[in-house]
KEMIPA-786927 format. One record per residue: z, x, y of N, C-alpha, C in turn; residue number from 1; residue in one letter; chain. Coordinates in steps of 0.001 Angstrom, whole numbers. Layout:
KEMIPA-786927
[kollum [Z, X, Y], [Z, X, Y], [Z, X, Y], NUM, a, A],
...
end
This chain:
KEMIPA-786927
[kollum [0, 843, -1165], [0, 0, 0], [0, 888, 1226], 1, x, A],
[kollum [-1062, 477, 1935], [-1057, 1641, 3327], [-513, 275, 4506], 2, x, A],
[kollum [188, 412, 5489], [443, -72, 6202], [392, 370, 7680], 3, x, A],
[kollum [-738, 61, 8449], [-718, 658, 9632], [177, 630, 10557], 4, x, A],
[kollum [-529, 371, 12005], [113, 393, 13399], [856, -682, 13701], 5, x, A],
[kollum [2093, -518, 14331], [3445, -1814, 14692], [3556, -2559, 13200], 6, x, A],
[kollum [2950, -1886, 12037], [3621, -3036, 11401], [5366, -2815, 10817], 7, x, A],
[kollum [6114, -1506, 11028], [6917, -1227, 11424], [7994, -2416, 12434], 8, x, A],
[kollum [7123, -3075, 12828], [7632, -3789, 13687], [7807, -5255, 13190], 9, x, A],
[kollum [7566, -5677, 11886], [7446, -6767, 11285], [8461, -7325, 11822], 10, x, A],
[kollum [8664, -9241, 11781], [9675, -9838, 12086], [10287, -9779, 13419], 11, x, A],
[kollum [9988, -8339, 14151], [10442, -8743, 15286], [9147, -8982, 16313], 12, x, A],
[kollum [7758, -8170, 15782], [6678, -8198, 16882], [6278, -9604, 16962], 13, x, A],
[kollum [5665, -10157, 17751], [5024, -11570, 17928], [5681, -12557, 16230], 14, x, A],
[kollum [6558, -13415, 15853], [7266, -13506, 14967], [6123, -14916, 14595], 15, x, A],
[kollum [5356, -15527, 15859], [4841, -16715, 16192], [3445, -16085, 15131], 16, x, A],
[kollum [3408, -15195, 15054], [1607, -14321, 14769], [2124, -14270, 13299], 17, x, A],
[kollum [2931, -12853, 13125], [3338, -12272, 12427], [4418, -12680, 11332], 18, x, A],
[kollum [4926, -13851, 11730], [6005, -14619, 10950], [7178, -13330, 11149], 19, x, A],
[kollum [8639, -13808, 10504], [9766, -13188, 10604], [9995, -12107, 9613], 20, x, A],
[kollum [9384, -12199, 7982], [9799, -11245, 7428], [9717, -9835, 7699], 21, x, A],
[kollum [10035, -8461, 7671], [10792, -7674, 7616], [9658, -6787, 6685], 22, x, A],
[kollum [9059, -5475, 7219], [8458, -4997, 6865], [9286, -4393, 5188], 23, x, A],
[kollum [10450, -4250, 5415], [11206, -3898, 4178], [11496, -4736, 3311], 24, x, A],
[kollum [11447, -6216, 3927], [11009, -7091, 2609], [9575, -7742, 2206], 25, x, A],
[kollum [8713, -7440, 3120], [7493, -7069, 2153], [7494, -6195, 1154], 26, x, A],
[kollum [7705, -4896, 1323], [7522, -3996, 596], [8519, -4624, -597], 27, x, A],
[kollum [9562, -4810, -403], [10483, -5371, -1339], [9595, -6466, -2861], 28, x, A],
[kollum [8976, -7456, -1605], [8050, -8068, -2458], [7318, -7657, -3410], 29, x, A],
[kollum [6449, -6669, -2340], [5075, -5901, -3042], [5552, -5375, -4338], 30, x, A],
[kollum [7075, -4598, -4465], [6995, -3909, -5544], [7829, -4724, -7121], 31, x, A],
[kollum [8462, -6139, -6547], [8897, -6811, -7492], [7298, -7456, -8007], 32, x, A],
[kollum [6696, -7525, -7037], [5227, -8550, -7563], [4347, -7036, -8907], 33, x, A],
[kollum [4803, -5970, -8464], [3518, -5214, -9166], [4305, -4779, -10877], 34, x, A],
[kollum [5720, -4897, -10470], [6350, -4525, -11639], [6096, -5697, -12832], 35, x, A],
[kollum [5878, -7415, -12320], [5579, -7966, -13011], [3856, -8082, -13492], 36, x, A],
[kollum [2918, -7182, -12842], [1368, -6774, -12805], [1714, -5682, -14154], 37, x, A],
[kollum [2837, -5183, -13946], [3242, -4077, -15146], [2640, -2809, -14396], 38, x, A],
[kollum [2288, -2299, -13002], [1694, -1248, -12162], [2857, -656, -11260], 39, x, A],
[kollum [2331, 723, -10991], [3205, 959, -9994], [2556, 864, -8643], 40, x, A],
[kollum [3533, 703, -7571], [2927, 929, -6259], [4380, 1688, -5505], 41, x, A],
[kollum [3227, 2439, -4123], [4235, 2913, -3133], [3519, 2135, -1634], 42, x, A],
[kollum [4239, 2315, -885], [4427, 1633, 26], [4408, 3064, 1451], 43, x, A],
[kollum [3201, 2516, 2232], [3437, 3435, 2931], [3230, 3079, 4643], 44, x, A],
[kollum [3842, 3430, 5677], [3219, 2877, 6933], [3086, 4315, 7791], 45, x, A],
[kollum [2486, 4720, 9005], [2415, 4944, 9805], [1792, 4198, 10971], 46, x, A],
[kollum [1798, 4755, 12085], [1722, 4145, 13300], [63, 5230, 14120], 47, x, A],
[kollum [200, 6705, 13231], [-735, 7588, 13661], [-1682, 7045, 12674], 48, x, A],
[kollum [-3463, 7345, 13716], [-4365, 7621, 12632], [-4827, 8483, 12008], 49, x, A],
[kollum [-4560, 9554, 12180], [-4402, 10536, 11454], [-3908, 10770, 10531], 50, x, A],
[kollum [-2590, 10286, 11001], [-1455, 10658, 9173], [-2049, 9483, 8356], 51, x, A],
[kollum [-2770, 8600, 8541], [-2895, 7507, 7770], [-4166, 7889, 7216], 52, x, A],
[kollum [-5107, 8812, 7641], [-6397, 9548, 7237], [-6282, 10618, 6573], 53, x, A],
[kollum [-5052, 11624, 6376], [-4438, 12420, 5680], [-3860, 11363, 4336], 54, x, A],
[kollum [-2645, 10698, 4657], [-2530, 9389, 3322], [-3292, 9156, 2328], 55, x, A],
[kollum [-4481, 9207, 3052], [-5693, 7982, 2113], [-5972, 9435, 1027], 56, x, A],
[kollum [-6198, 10897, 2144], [-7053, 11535, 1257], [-5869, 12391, 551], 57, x, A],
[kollum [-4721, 12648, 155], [-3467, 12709, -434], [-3638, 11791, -924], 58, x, A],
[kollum [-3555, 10947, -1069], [-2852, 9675, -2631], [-3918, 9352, -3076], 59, x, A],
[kollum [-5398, 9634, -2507], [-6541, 9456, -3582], [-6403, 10421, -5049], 60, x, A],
[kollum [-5589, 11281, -4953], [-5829, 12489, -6156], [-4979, 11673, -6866], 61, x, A],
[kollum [-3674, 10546, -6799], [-2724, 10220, -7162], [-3013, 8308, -7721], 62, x, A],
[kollum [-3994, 7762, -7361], [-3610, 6398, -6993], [-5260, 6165, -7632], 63, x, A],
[kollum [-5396, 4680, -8320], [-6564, 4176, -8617], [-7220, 3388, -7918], 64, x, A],
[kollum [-6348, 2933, -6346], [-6971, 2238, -5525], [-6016, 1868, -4486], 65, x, A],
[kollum [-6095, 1130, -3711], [-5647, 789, -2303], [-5537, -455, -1798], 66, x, A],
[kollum [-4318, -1159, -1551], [-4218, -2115, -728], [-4177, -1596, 907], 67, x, A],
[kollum [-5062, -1982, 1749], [-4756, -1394, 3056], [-4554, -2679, 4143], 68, x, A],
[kollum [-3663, -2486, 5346], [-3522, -3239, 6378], [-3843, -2314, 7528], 69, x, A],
[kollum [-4903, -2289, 7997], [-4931, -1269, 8830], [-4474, -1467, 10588], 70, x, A],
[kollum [-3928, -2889, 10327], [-3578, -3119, 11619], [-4610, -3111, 13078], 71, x, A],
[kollum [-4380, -2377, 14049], [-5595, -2756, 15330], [-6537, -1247, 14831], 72, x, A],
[kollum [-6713, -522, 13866], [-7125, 287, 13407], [-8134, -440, 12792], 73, x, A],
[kollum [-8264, -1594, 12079], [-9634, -2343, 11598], [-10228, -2290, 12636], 74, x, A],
[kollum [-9988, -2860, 13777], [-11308, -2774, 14542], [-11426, -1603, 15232], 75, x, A],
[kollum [-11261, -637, 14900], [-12044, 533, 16090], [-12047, 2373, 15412], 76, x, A],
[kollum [-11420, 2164, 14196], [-11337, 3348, 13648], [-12488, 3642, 12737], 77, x, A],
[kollum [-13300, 3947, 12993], [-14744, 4601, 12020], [-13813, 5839, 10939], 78, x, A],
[kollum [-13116, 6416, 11663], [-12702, 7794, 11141], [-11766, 6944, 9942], 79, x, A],
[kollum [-10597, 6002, 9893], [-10511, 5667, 8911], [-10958, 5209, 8182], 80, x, A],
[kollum [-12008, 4258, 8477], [-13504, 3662, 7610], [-13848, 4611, 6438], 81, x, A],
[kollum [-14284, 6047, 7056], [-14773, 7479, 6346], [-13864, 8028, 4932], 82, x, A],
[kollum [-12414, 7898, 5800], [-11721, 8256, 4588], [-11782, 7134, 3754], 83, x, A],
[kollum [-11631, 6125, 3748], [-11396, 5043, 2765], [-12817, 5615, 1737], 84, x, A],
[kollum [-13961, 5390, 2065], [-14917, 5833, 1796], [-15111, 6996, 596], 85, x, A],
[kollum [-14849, 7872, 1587], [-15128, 9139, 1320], [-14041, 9470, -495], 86, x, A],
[kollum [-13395, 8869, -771], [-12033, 9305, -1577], [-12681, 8348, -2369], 87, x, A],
[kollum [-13502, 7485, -2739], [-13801, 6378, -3728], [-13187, 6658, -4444], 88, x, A],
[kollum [-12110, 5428, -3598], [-11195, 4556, -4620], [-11348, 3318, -3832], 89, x, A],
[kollum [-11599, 2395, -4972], [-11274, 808, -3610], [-10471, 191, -3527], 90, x, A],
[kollum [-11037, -520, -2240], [-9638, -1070, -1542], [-9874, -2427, -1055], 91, x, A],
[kollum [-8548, -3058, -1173], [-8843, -4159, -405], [-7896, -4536, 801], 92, x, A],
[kollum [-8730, -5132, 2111], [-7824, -5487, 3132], [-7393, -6429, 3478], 93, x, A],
[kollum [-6362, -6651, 3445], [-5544, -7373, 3541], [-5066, -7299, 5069], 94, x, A],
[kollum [-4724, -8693, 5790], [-4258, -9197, 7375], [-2901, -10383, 6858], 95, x, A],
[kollum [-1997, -9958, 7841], [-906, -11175, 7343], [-1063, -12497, 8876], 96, x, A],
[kollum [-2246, -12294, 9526], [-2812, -12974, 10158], [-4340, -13588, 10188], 97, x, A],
[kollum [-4905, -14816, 10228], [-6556, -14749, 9978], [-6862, -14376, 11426], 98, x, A],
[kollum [-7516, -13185, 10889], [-8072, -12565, 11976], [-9404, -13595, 12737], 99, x, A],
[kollum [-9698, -14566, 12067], [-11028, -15400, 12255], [-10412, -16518, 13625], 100, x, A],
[kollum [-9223, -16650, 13469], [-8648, -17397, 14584], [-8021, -16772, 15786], 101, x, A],
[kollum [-8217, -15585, 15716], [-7581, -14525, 16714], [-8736, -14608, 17946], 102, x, A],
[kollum [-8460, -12994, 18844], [-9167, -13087, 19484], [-10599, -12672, 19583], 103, x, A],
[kollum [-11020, -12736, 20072], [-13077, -12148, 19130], [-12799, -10607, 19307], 104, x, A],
[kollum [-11949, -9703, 19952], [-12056, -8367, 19293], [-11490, -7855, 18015], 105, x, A],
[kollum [-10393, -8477, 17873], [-9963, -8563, 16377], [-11008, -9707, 14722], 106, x, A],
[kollum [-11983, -9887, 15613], [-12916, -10588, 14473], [-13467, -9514, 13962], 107, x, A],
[kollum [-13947, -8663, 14526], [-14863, -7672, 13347], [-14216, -6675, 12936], 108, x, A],
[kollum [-14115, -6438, 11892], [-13868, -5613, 10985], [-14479, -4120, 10620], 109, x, A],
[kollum [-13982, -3055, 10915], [-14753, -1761, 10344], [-14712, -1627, 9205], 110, x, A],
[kollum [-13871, -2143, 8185], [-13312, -2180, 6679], [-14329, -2880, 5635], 111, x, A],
[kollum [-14410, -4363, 6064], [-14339, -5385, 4942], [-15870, -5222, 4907], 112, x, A],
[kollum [-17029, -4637, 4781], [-18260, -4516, 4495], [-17796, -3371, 3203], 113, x, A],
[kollum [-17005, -2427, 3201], [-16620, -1784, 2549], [-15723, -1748, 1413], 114, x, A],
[kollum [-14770, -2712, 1767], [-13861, -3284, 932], [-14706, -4295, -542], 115, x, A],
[kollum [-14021, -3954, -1323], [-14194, -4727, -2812], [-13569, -6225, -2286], 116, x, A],
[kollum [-12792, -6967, -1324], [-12351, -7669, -841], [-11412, -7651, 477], 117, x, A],
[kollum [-11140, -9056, 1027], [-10267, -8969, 2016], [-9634, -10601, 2050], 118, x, A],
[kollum [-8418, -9845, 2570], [-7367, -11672, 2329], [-6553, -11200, 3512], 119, x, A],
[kollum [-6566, -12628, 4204], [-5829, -12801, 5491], [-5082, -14143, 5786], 120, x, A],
[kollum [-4384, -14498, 6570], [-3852, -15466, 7213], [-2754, -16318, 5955], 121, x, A],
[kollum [-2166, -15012, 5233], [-996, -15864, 4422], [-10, -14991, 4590], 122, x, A],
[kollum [425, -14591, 5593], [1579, -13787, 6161], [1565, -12085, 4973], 123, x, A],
[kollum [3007, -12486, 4432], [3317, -11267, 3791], [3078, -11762, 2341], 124, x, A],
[kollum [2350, -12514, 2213], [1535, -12697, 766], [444, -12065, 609], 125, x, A],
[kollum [-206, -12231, 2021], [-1393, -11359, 1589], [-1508, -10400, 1065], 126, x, A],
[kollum [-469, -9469, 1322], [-474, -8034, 464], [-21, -8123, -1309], 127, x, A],
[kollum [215, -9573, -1692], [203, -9404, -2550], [-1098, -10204, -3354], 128, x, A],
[kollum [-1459, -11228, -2987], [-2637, -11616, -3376], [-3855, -10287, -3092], 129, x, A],
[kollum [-4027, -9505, -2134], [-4115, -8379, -2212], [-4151, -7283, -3218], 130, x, A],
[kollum [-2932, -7267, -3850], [-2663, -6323, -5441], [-2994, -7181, -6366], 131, x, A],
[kollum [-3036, -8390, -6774], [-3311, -9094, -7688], [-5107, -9222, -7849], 132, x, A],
[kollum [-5569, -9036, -6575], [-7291, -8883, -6418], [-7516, -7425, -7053], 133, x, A],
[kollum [-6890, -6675, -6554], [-6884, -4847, -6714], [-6866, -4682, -8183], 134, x, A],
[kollum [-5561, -5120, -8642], [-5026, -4808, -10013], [-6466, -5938, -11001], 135, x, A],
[kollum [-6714, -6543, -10903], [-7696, -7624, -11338], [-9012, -6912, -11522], 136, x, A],
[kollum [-9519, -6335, -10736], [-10772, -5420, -10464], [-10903, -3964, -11410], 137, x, A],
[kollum [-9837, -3348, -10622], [-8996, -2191, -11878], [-9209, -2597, -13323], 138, x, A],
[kollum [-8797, -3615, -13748], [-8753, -3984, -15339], [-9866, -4298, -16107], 139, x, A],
[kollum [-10576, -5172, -14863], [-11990, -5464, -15449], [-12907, -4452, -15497], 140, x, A],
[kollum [-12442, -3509, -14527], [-13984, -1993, -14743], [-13019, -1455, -15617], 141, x, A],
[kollum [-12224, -1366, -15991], [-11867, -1116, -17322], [-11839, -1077, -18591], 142, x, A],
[kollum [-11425, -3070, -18580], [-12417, -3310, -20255], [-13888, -2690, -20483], 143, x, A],
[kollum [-14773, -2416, -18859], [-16126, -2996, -19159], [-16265, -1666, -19669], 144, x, A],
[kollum [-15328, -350, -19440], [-16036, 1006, -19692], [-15527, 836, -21269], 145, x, A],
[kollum [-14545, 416, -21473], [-13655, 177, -23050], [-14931, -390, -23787], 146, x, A],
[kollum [-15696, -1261, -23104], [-16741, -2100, -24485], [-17689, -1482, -24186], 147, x, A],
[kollum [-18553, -382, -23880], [-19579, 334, -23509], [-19131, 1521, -24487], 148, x, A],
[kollum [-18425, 1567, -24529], [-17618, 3315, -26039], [-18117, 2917, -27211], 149, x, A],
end
């Protein structure tokens, strides 16, 4: 789980947008939801794009794929676009807001042309409907290489 910019700030930033939970009980969520997926996950945020472009290409050697929130970084970061990219592993993005009802600079996306999927506007579910898309995808290019042997 990559977690971008202010989301650090869960529960208290815009609570009306963002709803109240608690970036630490998302994560809380995320990792009771993956233990019953039978997967592991880590949980990660920064606020820099950089360290979050370092992240991607560090836990690609480690990780089979990516839930990402990239926060106001979807719309304007090419450079994280690259890494996501560049490390093929996929990912899906996930918004705990629909970005489709926001404001038209937060409508387009640098990600989701790229993304294997994207889920928005169900608060701090999304990140888990999110892993359940991820982990789902994972399994199926899985069997498919298992029945090709």
């Amino acid at each position: 789980m990559i977690h971008g910019p202010n989301l650090n700030l869960l529960g208290q930033r815009e609570p009306e947008v963002y709803g109240r939970e608690t970036l630490a009980e998302v994560n809380r969520r995320i990792v009771e939801e993956a233990g019953r997926l039978g997967v592991e996950v880590e949980c990660h945020q920064s606020n820099s794009e950089g360290a979050l472009i370092d992240l991607v290409h560090r836990l690609a050697q480690e990780v089979d794929g990516f839930v990402v929130n990239a926060g106001g970084y979807t719309h304007t970061s090419v450079a994280l676009r690259d890494a996501l990219v560049s490390v093929n592993r996929p990912f899906v993005e996930v918004h705990l807001s629909n970005l489709a009802a926001r404001e038209s600079f937060r409508q387009t996306s640098l990600l989701a042309d790229v993304a294997i999927g994207t889920i928005m506007g169900f608060g701090g579910s999304s990140y888990l409907l999110g892993l359940h898309g991820l982990v789902g995808r994972l399994r199926a290019a899985d069997a498919q290489l298992r029945s090709e042997e």
